[in-house]
C-alpha positions in Angstrom: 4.1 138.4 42.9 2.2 140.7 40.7 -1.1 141.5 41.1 -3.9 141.0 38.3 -6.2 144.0 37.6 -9.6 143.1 39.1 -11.8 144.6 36.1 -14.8 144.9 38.1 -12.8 146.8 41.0 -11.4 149.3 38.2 -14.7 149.8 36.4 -16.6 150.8 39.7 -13.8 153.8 40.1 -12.2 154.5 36.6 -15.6 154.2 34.0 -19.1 156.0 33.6 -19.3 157.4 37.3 -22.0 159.4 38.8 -21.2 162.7 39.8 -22.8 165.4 41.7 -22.3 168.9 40.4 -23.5 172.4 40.8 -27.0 173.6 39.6 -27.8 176.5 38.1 -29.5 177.9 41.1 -28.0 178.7 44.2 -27.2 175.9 46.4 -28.6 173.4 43.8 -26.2 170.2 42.9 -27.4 167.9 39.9 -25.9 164.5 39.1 -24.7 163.5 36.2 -23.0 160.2 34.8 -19.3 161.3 33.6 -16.5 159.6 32.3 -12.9 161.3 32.9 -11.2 162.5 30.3 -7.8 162.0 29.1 -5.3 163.6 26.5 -5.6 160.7 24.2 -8.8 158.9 24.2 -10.1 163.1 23.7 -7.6 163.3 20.8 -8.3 160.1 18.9 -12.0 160.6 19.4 -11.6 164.0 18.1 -12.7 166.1 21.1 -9.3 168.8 20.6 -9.0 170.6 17.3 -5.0 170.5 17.1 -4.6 174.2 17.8 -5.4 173.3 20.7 -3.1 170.2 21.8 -0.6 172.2 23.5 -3.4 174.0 25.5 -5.3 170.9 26.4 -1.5 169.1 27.2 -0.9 172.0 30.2 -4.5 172.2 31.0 -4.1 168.0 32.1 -0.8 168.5 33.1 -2.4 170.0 36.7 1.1 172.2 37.1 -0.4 175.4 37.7 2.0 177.3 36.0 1.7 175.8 33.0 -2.2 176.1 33.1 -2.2 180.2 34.0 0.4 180.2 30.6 -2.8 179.1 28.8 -4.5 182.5 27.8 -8.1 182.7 29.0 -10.0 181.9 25.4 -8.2 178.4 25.1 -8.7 177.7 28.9 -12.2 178.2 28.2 -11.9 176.1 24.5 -10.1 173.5 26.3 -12.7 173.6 29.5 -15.4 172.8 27.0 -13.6 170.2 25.4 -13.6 168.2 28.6 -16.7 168.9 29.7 -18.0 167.4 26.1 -16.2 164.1 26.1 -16.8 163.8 30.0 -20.5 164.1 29.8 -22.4 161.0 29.2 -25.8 161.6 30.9 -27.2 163.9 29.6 -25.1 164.8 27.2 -23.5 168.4 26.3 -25.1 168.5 23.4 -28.8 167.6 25.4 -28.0 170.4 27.8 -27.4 173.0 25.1 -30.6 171.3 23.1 -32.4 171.8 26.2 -31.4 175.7 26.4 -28.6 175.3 29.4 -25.6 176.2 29.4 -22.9 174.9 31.7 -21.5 177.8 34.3 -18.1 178.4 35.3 -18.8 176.1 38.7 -19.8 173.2 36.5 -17.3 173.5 34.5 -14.5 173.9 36.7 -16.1 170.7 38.6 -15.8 168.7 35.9 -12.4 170.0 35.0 -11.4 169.0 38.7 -12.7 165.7 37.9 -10.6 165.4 34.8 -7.6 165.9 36.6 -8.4 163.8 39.8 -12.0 162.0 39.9 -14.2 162.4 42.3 -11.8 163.3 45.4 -10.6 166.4 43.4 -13.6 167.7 42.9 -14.8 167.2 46.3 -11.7 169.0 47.8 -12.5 171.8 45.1 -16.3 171.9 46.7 -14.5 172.3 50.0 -12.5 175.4 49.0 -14.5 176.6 47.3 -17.3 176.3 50.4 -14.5 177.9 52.7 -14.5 181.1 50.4 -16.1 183.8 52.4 -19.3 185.2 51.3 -20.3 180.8 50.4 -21.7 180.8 53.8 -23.9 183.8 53.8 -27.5 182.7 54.6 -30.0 182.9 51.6 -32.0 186.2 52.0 -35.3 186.6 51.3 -36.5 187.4 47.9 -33.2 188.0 46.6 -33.0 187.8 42.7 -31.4 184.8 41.6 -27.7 185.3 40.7 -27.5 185.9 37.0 -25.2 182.2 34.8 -22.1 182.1 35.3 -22.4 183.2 39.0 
């Protein structure tokens, strides 16, 4: 007996989801509404110049050796990428308008949620919490870190 895809049931978990992700300050989450991305919707919609193909194949591949193959600067091109066609409110494009730009924990969140929705990135918050030095208390008139931090 097969079992006929409930549409409304896949929606609520595959389509436009809302996401909480790191601020820019410390200890700061913002939510965004995000779509995952995937090799070929990104391709057709053309989201991955085709130097890049190979890069952005590894990167959603999840094996980690072929990722760390990837040098750095296409990591980073490919990161981008994602985080463009993933972002549906606000926008990239409104956040760089706006003056922000996304930091390496934003981006690796929504990288994480590329490769496995909302779970991934949530176990990714939770490693990333158990890093030591993530649980030191805030200090008092400490300068804020600078992006990227």
């Amino acid at each position: 007996m097969s079992n006929i895809v409930n549409l409304k049931d896949a929606a609520a978990r595959y389509a436009v989801q809302e996401l909480e992700i790191s601020g820019w300050g410390p200890r700061e989450t913002i939510t965004v509404r995000a779509k995952r991305p995937t090799l070929y919707a990104m391709a057709a919609m053309g989201f991955i110049p085709n130097p890049l193909m190979g890069a952005m194949q590894a990167m959603l591949s999840g094996d980690v050796k072929k990722v760390e193959a990837v040098d750095l600067k296409k990591q980073a091109d490919c990161v981008i990428a994602m985080a463009r066609y993933a972002l549906v409110e606000p926008t990239y494009d409104q956040m760089t308008d706006a003056g922000l730009t996304l930091n390496d924990d934003q981006l690796m969140e929504l990288y994480m949620f590329a490769l496995g929705g909302l779970d991934r990135v949530a176990a990714f918050r939770a490693l990333r919490a158990s890093v030591a030095g993530n649980d030191v208390p805030d200090i008092p008139d400490a300068p804020e870190p600078a992006a990227g931090d």
